[in-house]
C-alpha positions in Angstrom: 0.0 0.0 0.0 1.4 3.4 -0.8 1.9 5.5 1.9 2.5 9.4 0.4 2.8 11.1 3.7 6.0 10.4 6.1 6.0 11.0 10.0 9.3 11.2 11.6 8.9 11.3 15.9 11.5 12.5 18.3 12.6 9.9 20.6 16.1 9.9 22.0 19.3 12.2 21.6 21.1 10.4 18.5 17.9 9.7 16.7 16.8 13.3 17.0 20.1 14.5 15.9 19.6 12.8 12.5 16.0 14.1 12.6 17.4 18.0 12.7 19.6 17.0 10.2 17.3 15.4 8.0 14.9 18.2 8.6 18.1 20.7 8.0 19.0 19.0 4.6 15.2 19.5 3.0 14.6 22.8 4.3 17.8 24.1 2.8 16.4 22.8 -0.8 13.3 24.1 -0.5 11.6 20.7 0.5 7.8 21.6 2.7 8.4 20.2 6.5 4.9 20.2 8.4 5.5 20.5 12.2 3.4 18.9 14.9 4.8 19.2 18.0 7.4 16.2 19.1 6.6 14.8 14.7 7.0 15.9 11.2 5.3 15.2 8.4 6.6 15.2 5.0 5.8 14.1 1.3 7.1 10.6 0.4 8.4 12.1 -3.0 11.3 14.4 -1.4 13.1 11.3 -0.6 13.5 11.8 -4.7 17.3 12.6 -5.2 17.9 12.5 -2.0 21.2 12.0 -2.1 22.2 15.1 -4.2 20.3 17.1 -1.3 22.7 15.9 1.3 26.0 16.8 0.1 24.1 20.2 -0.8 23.8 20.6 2.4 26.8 20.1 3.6 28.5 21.8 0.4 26.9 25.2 1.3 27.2 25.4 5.1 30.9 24.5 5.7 32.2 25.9 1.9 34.1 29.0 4.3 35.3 26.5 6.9 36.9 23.4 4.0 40.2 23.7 3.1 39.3 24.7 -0.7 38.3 28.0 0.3 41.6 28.2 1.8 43.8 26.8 -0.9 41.6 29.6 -3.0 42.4 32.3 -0.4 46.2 31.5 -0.9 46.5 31.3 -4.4 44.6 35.0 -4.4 46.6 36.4 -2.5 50.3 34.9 -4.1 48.2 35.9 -7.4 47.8 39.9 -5.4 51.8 39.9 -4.2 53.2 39.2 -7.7 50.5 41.6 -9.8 50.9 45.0 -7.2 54.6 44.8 -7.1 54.7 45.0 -3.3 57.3 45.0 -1.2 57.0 40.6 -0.9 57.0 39.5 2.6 59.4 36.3 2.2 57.9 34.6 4.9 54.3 35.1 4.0 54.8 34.3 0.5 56.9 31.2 1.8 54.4 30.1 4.3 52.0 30.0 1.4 53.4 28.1 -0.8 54.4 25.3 1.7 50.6 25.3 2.5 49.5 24.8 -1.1 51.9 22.1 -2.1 51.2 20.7 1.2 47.2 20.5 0.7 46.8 20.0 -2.5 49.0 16.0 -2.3 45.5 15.2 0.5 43.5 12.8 -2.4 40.6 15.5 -3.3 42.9 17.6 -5.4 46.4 15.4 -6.1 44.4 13.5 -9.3 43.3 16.9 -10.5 46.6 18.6 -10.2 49.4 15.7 -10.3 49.4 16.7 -14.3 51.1 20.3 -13.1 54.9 20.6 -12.1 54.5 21.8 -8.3 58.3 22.1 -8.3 57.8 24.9 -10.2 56.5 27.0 -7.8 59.4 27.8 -5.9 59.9 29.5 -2.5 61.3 33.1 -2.8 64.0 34.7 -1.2 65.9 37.9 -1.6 67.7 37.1 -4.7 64.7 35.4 -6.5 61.1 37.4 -5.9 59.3 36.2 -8.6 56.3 33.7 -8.1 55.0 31.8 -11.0 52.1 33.0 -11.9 51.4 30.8 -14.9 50.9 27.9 -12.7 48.9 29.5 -9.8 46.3 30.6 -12.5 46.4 27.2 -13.6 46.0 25.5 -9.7 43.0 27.9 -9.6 41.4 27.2 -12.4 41.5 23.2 -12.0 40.0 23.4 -9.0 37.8 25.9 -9.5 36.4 23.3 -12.3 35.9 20.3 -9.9 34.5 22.8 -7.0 31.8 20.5 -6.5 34.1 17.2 -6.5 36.3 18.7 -4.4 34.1 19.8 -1.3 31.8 16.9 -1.8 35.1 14.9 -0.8 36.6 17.4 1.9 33.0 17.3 4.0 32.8 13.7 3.6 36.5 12.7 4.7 38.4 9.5 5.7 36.8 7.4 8.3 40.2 5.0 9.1 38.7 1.6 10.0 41.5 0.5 12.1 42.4 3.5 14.3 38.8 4.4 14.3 40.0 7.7 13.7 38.9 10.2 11.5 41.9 11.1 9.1 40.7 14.6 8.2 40.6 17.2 10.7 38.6 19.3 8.6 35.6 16.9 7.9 32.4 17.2 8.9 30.6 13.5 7.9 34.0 11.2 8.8 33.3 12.5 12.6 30.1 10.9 13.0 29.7 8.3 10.3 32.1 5.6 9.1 32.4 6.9 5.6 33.2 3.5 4.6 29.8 2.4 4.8 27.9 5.8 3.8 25.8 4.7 1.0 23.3 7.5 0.6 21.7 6.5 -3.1 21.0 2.7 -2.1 19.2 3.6 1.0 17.6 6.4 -0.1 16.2 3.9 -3.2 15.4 1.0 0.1 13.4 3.7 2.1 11.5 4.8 -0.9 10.5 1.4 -2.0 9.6 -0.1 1.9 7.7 2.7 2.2 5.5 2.1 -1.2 5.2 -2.0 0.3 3.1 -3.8 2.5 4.2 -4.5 5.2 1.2 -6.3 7.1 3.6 -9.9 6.5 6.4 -8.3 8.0 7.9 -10.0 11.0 10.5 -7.9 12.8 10.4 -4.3 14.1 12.7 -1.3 13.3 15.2 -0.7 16.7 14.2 3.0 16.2 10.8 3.7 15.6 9.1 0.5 15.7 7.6 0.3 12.0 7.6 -3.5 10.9 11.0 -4.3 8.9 11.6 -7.6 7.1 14.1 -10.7 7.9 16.3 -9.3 4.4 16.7 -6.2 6.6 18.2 -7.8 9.2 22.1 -7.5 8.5 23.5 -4.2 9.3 22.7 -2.7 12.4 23.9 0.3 13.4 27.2 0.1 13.1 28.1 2.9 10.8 27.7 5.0 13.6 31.2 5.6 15.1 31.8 4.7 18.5 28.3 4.0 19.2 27.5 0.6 18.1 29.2 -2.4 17.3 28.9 -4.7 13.8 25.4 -7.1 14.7 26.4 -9.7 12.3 30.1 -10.5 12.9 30.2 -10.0 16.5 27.0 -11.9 17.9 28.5 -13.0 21.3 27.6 -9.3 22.5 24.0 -9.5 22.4 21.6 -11.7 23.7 20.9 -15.4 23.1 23.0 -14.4 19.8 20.0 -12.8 18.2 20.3 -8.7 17.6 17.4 -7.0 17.8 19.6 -3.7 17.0 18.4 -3.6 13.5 16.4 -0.6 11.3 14.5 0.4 8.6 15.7 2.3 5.6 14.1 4.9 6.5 15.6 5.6 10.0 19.2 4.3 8.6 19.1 7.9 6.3 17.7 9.4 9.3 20.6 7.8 11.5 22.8 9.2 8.1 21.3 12.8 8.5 23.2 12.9 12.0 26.4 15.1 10.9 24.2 17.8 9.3 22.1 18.0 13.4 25.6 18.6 14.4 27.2 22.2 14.0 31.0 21.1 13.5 33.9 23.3 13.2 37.4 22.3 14.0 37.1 18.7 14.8 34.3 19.9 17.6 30.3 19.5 17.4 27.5 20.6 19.1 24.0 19.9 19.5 21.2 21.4 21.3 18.6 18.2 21.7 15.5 19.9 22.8 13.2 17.0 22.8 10.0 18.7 23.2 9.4 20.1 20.4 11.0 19.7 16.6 10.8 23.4 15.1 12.4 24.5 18.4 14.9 21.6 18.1 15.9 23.1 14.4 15.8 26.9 15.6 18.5 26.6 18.3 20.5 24.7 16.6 20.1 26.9 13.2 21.2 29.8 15.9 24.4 27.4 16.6 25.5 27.1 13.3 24.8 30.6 12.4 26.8 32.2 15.1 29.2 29.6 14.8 30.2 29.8 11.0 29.9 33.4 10.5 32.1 34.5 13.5 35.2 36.4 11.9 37.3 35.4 14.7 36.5 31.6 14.4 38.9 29.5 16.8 38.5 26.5 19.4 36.0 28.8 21.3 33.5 29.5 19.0 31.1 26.2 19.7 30.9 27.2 23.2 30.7 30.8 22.1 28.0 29.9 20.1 26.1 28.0 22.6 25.6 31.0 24.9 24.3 33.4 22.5 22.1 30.6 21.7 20.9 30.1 24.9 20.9 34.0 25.6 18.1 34.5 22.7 16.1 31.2 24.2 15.9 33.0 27.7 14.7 36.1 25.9 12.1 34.1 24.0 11.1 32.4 27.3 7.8 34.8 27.4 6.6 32.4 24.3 7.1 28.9 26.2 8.3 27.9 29.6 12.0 27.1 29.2 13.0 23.6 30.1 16.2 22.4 30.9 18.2 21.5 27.9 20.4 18.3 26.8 23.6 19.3 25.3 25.7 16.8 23.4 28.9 18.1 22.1 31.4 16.1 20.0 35.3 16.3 20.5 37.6 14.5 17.9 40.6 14.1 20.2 39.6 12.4 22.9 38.8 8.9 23.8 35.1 9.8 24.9 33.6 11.1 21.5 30.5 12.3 22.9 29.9 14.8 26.5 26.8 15.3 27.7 25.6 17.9 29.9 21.8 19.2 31.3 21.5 23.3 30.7 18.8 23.4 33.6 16.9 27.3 34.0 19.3 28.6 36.5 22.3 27.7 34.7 21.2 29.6 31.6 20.1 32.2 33.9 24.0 32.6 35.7 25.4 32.4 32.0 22.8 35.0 30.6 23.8 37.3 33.4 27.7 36.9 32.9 27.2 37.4 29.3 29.5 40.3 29.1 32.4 39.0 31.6 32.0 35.7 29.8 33.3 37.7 26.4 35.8 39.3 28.1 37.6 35.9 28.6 37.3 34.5 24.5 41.5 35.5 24.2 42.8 35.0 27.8 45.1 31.8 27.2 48.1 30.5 29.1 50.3 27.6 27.8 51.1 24.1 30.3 53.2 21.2 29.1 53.0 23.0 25.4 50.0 23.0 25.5 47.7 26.2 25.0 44.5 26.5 27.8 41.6 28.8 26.7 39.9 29.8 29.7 37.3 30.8 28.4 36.3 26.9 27.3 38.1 25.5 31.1 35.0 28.1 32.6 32.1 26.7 30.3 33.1 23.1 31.1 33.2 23.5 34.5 30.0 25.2 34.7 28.0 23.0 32.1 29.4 20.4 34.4 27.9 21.9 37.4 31.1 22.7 39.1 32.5 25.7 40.4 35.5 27.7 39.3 37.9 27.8 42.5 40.4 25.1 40.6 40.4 27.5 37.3 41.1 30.8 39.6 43.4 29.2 41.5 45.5 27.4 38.7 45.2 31.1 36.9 47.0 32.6 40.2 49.8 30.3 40.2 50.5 30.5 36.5 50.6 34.0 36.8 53.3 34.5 39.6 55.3 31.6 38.4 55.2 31.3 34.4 54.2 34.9 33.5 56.1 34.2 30.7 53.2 31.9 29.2 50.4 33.3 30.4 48.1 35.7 28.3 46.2 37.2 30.8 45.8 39.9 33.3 44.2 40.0 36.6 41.6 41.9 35.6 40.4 38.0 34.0 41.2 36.6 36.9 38.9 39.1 38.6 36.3 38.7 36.1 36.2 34.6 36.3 36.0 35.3 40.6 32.7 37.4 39.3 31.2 34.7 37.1 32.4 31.9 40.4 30.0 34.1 42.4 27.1 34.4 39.6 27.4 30.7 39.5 27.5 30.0 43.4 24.7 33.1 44.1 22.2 30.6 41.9 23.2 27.6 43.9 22.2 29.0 47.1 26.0 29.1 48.8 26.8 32.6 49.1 26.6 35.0 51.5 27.9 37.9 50.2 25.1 39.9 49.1 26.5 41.8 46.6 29.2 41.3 43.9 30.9 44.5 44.0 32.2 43.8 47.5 34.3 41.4 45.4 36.3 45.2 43.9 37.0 46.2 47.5 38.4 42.5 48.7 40.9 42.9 46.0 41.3 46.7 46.5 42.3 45.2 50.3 45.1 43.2 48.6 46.7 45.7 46.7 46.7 48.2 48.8 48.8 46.1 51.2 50.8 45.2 48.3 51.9 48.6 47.7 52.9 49.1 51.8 54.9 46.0 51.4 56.3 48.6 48.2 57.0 51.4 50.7 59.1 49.2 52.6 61.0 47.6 50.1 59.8 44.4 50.9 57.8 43.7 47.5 60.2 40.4 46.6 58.2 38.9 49.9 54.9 39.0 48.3 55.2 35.7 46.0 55.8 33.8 49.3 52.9 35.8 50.8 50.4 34.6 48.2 51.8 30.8 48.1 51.0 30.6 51.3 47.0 32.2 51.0 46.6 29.8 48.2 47.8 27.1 49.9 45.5 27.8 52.8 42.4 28.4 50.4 43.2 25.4 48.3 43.7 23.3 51.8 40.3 25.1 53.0 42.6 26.0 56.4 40.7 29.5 57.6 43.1 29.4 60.8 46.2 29.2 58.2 44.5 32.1 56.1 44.1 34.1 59.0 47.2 33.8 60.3 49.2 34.7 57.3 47.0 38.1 56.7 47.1 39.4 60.2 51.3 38.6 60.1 50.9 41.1 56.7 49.1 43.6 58.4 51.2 43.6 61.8 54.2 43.8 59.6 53.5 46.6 57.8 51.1 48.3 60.6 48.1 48.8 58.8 44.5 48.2 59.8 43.0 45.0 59.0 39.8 45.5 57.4 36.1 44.4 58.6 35.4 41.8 55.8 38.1 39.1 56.9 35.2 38.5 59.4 33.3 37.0 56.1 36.5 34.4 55.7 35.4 32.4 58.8 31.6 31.6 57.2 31.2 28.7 55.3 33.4 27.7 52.8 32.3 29.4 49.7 32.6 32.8 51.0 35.8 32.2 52.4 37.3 31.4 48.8 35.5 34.2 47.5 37.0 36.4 49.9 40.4 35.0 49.7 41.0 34.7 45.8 40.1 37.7 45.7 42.2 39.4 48.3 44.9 37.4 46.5 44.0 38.8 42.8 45.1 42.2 44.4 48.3 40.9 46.1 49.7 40.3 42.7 48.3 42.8 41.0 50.9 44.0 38.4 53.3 42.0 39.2 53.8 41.1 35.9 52.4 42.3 32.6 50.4 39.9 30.8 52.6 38.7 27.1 50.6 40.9 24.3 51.2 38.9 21.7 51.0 34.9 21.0 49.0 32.1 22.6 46.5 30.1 20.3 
């Protein structure tokens, strides 16, 4: 029996994913999507080609972010230094070069271009300035020519079978398929025919939504999803009595398919908002994602996070229209063993990030660089608070780095002071601080460096490093008594008056690492100038 309308429910995180994406790919061909609450409803017919929709997709959203626009970018502007006769920039130039001779051996351009001489294009240096032209204009236009080939190959990628690695850093597809087994034009064919069957004689059920599915069906699982499932057929001894019952119809395999394009990915790093109430708001916030996330001019490691707030920051404004539920967010990280995080954005947390909006932006380029590696702090704060934690380990690990590597830190105290803010925003909306207002937090540090400059009038300013060792020790250690001790020693020393608020360090513990990073952030304040340039 011919069935011309198809419904498509939301049911759990992964499935949705591939239902935003499916939803994603249609929309962005002009395909109708009718909307009924957790469902959708569409025609049966714009399955039709529906593998030329998907790479269409993916072709026009991440064009900027794939390495052809890149390879284009370099060869316009080696194309710009030898037309204007400017004064070359060896290195530039040089840097250039290596990058297109480098990118364009990966396999989507070497069988397009292994016909021109690449040794021709030759570094420059002072003697020898001139870059050949002739073959640049010939690079471009080649490529130019197989545009579609090219980016169709870049999005896709290189799923490596036996590193379960994806082999292009770049890719969007590779992250969450096995590219190995994407077969688009077969399933899309499968789903278009099981849907025009009957299937009253059918006697198994699809693993995802239920629909009968027959026995021919049953060989393929879902393990073309990486690091999710496992192969059903070759590896029976992991499911009961032998028999898989982890199979799926055609359908919901190029839904399962659809998954990258619910994704926003940039960097090796996805993102997905799975609001499981409601489809059109499932395929808004994420649209917001990717929006914010692939036009940002400054586009680095940050940005998905980055991306996320704002998002959440126009749901919170919107809230007047619906009741805003907690959210499920599932991001994606290429370089670590666990592929997929997942964290709960309940009210209050958007709240606390809403109202730290600012501070939060004022951290995007503080950096600082540990075991050659380069921490954005910025992405250490989000963690920590998606994860419900407080930020007492980031501010104190800040501290240190600053007083003992200020060499490879790219920050000031002013961040420091500005993550103790966002600490208290967090901790105000959990119900475990006392302080009743968040400016008190300028005069606790005020406190600090106004003792560090009468340590200055006695010439003693090469004893404040041990001074603040030792408060961060105490505050790490939670010892108030130590704490204590240390300040009034300060204050006796240099015969000041110790202020009022150091009552506030003997409440519970919270305050009393409020208080005291604080304090500290003034101690140290300009003791060394944060680097101006470098970082990542």
């Amino acid at each position: 029996m011919r069935e011309d309308k198809i419904r498509i429910e939301l049911t759990d995180w992964l499935f949705n994913a591939g239902v935003v994406g499916f939803v994603n790919i249609l929309e962005h061909c002009g395909d109708e999507v009718e909307y009924y609450g957790q469902t959708v409803q569409i025609n049966a017919n714009v399955l039709d080609n529906f593998e030329e929709k998907y790479f269409k997709y993916f072709i026009d959203t991440y064009e900027k972010v794939m390495v052809y626009s890149n390879v284009l970018l370099k060869i316009e502007s080696l194309i710009h230094f030898r037309i204007s006769n400017e004064n070359i920039d060896e290195k530039t130039v040089n840097d250039d070069i290596k990058y297109l001779k480098d990118k364009l051996k990966n396999s989507a351009y070497k069988d397009k271009v292994n016909r021109i001489d690449m040794t021709k294009l030759n570094s420059v240096s002072k003697k020898n300035k001139d870059i050949n032209i002739t073959i640049l204009y010939e690079i471009k236009k080649i490529i130019m020519d197989h545009k579609m080939e090219i980016l169709k190959m870049e999005c896709i990628g290189y799923y490596d079978q036996k590193t379960k690695k994806s082999k292009a850093p770049n890719a969007i597809i590779d992250k969450y398929i096995n590219t190995n087994m994407l077969n688009i034009k077969d399933t899309q064919k499968e789903a278009s025919s099981y849907y025009n069957s009957d299937k009253s004689k059918y006697g198994y059920n699809c693993f995802a939504c239920d629909n009968p599915i027959k026995l021919s069906d049953i060989d393929k699982g879902l393990n073309f999803l990486n690091r999710m499932y496992f192969d059903t057929a070759r590896k029976t001894s992991h499911i009961w009595n032998f028999v898989s019952d982890i199979e799926i119809c055609p359908l919901c395999r190029l839904i399962y398919y659809c998954l990258p394009a619910g994704f926003t990915t940039v960097y090796g790093r996805g993102i997905f908002i799975n609001e499981n109430k409601n489809i059109r708001d499932a395929v808004n916030i994420n649209k917001r994602i990717r929006i914010e996330v692939l036009n940002d001019k400054e586009r680095n490691q940050n940005t998905t996070f980055k991306a996320l707030i704002t998002s959440m920051q126009e749901s919170v404004n919107e809230s007047i229209k619906y009741e805003l539920a907690d959210i499920q967010v599932v991001s994606y990280e290429n370089n670590e063993a666990m592929k997929y995080r997942f964290n709960i954005l309940s009210k209050k947390l958007i709240m606390i990030l809403r109202n730290s909006n600012e501070e939060l932006n004022d951290l995007i380029k503080a950096t600082y660089k540990e075991n050659d590696l380069y921490i954005r702090i910025y992405e250490e704060v989000i963690r920590k608070l998606l994860n419900n934690e407080n930020l007492f380990s980031i501010l104190h690990k800040m501290i240190i780095v600053k007083i003992s590597k200020p060499t490879d830190v790219w920050f000031g105290e002013k961040h420091i002071k500005v993550v103790n803010n966002i600490n208290y925003e967090y901790l105000k909306g959990a119900g475990c601080m006392s302080i009743s207002d968040k400016n008190l937090l300028k005069s606790y540090s005020g406190a600090g460096y106004h003792l560090k400059q009468a340590y200055i009038e006695k010439h003693s300013e090469n004893k404040l490093n041990g001074i603040a060792y030792k408060l961060l020790n105490a505050l790490k250690t939670n010892n108030k008594g130590m704490f204590m001790d240390t300040v009034l020693n300060c204050y006796l020393y240099t015969g000041k008056q110790v202020p009022n608020f150091f009552v506030d360090c003997l409440k519970e513990t919270e305050t009393f690492k409020t208080v005291g990073y604080a304090f500290v952030t003034g101690v140290i304040d300009g003791n060394n100038k944060p680097n101006s340039s470098g970082g990542n």
